[in-house]
C-alpha positions in Angstrom: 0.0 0.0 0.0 2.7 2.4 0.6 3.8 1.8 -2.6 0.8 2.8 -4.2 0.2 5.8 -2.1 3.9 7.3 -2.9 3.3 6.8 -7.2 -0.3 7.9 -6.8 0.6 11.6 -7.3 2.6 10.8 -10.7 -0.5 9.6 -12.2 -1.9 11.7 -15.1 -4.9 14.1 -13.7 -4.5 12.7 -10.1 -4.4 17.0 -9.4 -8.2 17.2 -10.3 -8.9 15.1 -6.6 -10.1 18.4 -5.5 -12.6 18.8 -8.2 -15.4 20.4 -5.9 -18.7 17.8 -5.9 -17.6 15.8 -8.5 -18.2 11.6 -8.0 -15.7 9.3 -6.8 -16.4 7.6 -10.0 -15.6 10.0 -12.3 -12.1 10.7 -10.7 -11.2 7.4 -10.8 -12.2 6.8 -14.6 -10.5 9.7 -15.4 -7.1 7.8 -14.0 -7.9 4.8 -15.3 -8.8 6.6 -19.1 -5.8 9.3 -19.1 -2.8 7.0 -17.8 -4.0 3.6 -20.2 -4.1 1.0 -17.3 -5.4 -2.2 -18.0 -7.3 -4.3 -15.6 -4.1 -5.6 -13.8 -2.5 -2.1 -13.6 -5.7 -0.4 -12.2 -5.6 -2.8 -8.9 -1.5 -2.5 -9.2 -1.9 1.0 -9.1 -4.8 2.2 -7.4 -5.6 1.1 -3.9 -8.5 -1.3 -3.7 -11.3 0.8 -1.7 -10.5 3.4 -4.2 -11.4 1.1 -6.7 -14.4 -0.1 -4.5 -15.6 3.5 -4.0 -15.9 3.9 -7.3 -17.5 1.1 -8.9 -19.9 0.4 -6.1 -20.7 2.9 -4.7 -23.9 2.4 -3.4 -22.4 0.0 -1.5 -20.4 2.8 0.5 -21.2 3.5 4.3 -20.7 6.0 6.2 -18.4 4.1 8.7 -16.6 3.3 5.2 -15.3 6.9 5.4 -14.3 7.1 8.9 -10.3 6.4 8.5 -9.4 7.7 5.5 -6.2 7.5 3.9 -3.6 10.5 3.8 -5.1 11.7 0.2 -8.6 11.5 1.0 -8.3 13.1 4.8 -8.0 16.9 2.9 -11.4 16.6 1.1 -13.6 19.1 1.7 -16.8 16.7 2.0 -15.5 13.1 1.7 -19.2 12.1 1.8 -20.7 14.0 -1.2 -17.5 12.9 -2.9 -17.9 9.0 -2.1 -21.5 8.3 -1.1 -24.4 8.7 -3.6 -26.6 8.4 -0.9 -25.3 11.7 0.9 -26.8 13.6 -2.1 -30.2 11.8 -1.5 -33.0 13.8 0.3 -35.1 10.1 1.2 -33.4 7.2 -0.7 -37.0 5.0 0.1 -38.7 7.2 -2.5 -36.4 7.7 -5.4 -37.3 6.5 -8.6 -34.0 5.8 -9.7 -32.3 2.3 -9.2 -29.1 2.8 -7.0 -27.5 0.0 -9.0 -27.5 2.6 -11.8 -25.4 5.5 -12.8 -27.2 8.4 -14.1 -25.7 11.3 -15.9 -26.5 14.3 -18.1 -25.1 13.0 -21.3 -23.3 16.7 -21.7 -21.5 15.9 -19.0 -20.0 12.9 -19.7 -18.6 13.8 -23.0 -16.4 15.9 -20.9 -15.7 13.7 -18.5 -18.1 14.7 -15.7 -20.2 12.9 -13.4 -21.5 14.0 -9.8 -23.4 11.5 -7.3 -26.0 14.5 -7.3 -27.3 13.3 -10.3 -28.0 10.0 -9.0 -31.7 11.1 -7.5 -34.6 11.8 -9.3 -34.9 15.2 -7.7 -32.7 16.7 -10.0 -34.6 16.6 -13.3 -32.0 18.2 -16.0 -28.8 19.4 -15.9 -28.8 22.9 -14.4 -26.2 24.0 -16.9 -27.2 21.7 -20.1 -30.6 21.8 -19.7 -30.3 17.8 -20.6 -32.9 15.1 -19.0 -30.7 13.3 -17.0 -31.1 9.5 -17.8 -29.6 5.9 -16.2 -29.7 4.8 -19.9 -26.6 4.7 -22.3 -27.1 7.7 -24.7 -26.4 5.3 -27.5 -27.5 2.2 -26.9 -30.1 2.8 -24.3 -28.8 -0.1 -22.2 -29.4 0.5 -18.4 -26.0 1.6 -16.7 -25.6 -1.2 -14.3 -22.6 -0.5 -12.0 -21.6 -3.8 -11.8 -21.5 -4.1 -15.7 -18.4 -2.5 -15.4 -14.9 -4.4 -15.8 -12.5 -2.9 -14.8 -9.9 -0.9 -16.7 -11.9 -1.6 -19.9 -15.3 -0.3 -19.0 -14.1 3.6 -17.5 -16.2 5.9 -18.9 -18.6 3.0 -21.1 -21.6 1.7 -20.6 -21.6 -2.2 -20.5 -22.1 -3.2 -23.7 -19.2 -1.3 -24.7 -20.3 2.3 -26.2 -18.2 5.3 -25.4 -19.7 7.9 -22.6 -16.5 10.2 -23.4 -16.0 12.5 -26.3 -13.0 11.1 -28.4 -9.5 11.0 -26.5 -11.4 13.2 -24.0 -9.5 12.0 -20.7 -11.8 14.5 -18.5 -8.5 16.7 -17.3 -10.7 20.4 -18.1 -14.3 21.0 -17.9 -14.8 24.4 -19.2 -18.4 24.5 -17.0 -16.5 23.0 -13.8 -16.9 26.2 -11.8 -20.4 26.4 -12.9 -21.6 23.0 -12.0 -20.1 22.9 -8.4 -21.5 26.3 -7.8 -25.2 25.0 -9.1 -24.7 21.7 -7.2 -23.3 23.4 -3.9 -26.3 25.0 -3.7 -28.4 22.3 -4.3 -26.5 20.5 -1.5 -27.5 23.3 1.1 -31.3 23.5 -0.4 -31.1 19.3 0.6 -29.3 20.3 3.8 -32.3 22.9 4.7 -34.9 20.1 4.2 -33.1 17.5 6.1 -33.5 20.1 8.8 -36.5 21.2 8.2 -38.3 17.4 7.9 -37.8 13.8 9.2 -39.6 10.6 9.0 -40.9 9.5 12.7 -42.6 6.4 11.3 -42.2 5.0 7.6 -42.2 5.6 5.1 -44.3 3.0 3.9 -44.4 1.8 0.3 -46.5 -0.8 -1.3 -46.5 -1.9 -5.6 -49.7 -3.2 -6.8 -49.4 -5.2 -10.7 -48.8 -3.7 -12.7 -46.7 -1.6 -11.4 -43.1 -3.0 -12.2 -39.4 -2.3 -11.2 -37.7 0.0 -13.1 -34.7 -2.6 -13.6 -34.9 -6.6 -14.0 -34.9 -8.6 -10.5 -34.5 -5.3 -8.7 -36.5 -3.9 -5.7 -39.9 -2.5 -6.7 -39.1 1.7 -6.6 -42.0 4.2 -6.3 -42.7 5.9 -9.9 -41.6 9.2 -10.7 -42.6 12.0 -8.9 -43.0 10.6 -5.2 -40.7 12.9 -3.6 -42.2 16.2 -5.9 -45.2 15.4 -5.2 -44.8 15.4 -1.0 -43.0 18.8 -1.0 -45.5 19.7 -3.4 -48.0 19.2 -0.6 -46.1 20.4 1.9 -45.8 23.5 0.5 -49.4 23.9 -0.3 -50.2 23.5 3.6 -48.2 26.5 4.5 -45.2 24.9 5.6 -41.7 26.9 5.5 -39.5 24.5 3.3 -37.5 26.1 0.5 -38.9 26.3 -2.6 -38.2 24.2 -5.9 -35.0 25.6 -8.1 -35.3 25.3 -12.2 -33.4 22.1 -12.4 -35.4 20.3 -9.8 -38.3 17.4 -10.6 -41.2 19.6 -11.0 -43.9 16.4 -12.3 -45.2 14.9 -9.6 -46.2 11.7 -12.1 -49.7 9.9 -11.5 -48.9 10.5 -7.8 -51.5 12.2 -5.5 -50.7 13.2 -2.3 -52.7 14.2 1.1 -50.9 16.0 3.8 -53.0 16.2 7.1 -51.7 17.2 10.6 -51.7 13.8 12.9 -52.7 13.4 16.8 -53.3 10.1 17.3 -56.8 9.8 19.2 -56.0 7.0 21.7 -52.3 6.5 21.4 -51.1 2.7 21.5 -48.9 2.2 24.3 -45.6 0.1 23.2 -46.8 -3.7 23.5 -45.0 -6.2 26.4 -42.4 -8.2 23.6 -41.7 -4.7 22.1 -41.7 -4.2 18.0 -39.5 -7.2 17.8 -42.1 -9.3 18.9 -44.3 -7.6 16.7 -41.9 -8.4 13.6 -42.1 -11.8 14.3 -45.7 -12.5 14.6 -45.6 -12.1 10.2 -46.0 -15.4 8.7 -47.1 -16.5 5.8 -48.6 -19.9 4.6 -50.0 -21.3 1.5 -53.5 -21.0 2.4 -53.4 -18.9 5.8 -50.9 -15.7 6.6 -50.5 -14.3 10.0 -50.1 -10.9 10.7 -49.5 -9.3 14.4 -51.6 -6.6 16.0 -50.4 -3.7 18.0 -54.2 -3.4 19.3 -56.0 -6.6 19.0 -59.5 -4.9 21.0 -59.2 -1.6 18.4 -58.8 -4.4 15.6 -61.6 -6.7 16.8 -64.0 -3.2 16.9 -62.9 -2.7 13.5 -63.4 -6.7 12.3 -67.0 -6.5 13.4 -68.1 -3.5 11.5 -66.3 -4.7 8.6 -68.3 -8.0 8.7 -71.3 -6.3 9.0 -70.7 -4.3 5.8 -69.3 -7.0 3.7 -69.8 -10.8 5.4 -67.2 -13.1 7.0 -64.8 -12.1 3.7 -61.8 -12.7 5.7 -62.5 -16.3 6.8 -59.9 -15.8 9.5 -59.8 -14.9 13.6 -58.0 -13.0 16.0 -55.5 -15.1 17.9 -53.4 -14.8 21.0 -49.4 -15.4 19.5 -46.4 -16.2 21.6 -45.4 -12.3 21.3 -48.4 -10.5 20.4 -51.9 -10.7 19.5 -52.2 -12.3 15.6 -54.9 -12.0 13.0 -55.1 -15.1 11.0 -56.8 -15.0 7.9 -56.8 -16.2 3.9 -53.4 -15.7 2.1 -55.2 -15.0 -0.9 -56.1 -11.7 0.3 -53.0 -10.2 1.3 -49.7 -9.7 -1.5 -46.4 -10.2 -0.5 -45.5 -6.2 -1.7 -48.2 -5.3 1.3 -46.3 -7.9 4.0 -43.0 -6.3 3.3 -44.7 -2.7 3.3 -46.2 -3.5 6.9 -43.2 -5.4 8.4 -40.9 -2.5 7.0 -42.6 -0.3 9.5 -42.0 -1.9 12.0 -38.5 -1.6 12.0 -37.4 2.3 11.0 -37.7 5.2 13.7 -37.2 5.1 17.4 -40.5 5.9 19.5 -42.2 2.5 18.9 -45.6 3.6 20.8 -45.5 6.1 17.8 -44.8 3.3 15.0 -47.3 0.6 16.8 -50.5 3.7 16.5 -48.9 4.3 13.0 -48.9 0.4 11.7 -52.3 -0.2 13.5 -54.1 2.3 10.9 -51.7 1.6 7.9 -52.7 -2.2 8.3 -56.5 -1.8 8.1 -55.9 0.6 5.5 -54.6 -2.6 3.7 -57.2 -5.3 5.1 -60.0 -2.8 3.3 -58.1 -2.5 0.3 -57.8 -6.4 0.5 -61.5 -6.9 1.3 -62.4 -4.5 -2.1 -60.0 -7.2 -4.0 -62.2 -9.9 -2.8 -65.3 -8.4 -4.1 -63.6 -8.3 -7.0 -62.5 -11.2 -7.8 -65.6 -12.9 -6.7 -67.0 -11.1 -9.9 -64.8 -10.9 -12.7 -67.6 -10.4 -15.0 -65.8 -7.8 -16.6 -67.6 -5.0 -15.1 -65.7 -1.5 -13.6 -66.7 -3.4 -10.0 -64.4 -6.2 -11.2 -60.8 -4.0 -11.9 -58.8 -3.3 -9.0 -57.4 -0.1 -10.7 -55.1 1.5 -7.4 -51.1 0.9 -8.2 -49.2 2.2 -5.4 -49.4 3.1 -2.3 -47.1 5.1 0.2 -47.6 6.6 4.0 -45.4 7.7 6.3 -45.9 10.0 9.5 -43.3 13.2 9.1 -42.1 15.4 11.9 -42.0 19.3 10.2 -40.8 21.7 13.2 -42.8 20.8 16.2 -45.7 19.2 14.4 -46.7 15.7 13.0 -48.6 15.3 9.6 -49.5 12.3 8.4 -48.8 12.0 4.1 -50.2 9.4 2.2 -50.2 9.1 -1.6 -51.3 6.9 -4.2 -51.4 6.2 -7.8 -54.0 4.8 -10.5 -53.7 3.4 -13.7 -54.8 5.6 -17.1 -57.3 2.7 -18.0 -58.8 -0.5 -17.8 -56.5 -2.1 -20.2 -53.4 -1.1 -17.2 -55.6 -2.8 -14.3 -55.0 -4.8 -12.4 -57.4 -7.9 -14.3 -56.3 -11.2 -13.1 -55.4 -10.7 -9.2 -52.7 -12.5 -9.6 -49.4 -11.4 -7.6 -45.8 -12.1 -9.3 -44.0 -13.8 -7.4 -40.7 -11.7 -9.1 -41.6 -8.2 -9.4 -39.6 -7.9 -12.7 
């Protein structure tokens, strides 16, 4: 290693480290591009987390960056220059697959890149004007990180095209100046929200069919124009957040979004076994899934006016579990996107009488959306009573200065052809 630290400095463009908000990635392509190392001379060469940081960088923690080496200690943000994630405002709700880079195709030409780009809040480039894109410009083919091989793939997409203009080696970028001064201020308008709004409980986000992942075998990702569409709402209410700049997202997509403040009318007290216990009531069978209840009398209430409205459509019980009160019901009824959704919330934020109030309503939100889905398949005649035609859902209880709001969105398909016809779940949402 001290042999690579002491010839690092001789290395064509290693002077452009300080390159204000510019990616790890780019910097090391441009080392890689402008001193001709082959796949064997790139590890020789460069030290391995460098390499790391750069071609997987959603894979970067923060505890990643808490020793760094006698080149990196000097950055003026290590984070913003390492960690896409440090540029993103609520990773939950991007649009954007982290297993992607996305660029302005400008940029690259020159050499260019910054982990800004990687969230869907910036829209174009704010000094091209260019819709940024996770596509190659050429090909179109997605911009997997990991279809990159080393020393042969800097600066291409992976099936082979050129993101660089001719023997470009990204030493000068006329706009440099420009682009850090643009992006530095977009990192303070984050920095201002961050302070301004966090997520007590949530979020929660659930994909109906046929709503599908943006990228093969990937994580199902809300649609574009989540996180528009919730400062969108926010503003609307009155509440002091900065305003939208030119470059940001400005669509909020099919999304529509409520805002309403949130006082909890008879707050659930945190249960004996704690949300751990509460995580592991969730099973799920072939023909009967379990799910735990933070309130099993509030949910019985609830079960008997439900019944009364629409018949035993359920066919299940409440049942005392080893760690908390279960309701046991038909498996049909209930996707796996909506089990993840409720057993996600019960693991993020840190007053769990707060998230067991917060899951209790959130889950017979999604018992009533399953009980609509059994009316409908017992028809499918056809009719608009027969089409389940909701795609997404998302919740999540937000702290904005001293007060709670609750924000729940959803989206609906255009038509009937989109809807959801056959009932069916995927088992791979791909």
């Amino acid at each position: 290693m001290d042999d690579i630290n002491n010839g690092l400095e001789q290395l064509i463009g290693f002077h452009t480290l300080n390159r204000p908000l510019e990616s790890w990635y780019a910097f090391v392509s441009r080392l890689i591009r402008a001193n001709l190392l082959n796949g064997s001379e790139v590890r020789r060469q460069l030290p391995l987390e460098w390499i790391r940081w750069a071609f997987a960088p959603h894979e970067v923690r923060a505890e990643d960056l808490v020793a760094l080496d006698t080149q990196l200690a000097h950055l003026p943000d290590a984070d913003l220059k390492l960690r896409p994630a440090a540029w993103q405002l609520w990773p939950d709700l991007s649009s954007v697959p982290p297993e992607c880079l996305r660029a302005c195709a400008s940029c690259l030409l020159a050499g260019y890149h910054s982990y800004a780009m990687q969230c869907d809040l910036i829209a174009r480039c704010p000094v091209h004007h260019e819709e940024l894109t996770h596509h190659c410009p050429h090909c179109q083919t997605p911009m997997v990180w990991s279809g990159r091989v080393l020393g042969t793939r800097a600066f291409e997409c992976p099936s082979g095209c050129s993101l660089i203009e001719g023997i470009h080696g990204g030493l000068l970028v006329p706009y440099e100046a420009e682009l850090s001064a643009i992006l530095g201020r977009h990192a303070a308008w984050l920095q201002t929200l961050r302070n301004s709004i966090a997520f007590v409980s949530g979020p929660v986000y659930i994909a109906y069919p046929p709503h599908l992942a943006v990228m093969p075998g990937a994580t199902a990702l809300p649609s574009k124009g989540l996180s528009t569409a919730l400062l969108q709402s926010l503003l609307a209410t009155g509440i002091a957040i900065p305003p939208f700049k030119a470059y940001h997202e400005q669509a909020p997509g099919r999304w529509t979004v409520e805002v309403q403040p949130w006082r909890p009318v008879q707050p659930i007290t945190e249960p004996e076994f704690g949300l751990e216990g509460l995580r592991d009531g969730f099973r799920r069978g072939a023909f009967r899934t379990y799910i735990p209840l933070a309130d099993a009398e509030a949910f019985e209430r609830w079960l008997v006016l439900s019944e009364t409205k629409h018949g035993d459509w359920h066919g299940g019980a409440v049942e005392r579990g080893s760690t908390s009160f279960l309701f046991r019901f038909r498996s049909h009824l209930i996707t796996n996107a909506e089990l993840v959704g409720l057993r996600r919330l019960l693991t993020s934020g840190n007053d769990p009488a707060l998230a067991c109030t917060h899951y209790q309503q959130v889950l017979v939100e999604v018992l009533e959306r399953a009980c609509q889905r059994d009316s409908a398949i017992s028809r499918q005649d056809g009719s608009a009573a027969s089409v389940v035609a909701i795609a997404e859902i998302f919740d999540a209880i937000l702290l904005v200065g001293e007060a709670y709001w609750r924000v729940c969105g959803h989206t609906r398909v255009n038509d009937a052809l989109e809807a959801w016809l056959s009932h069916q779940e995927p088992a791979r949402i791909d």
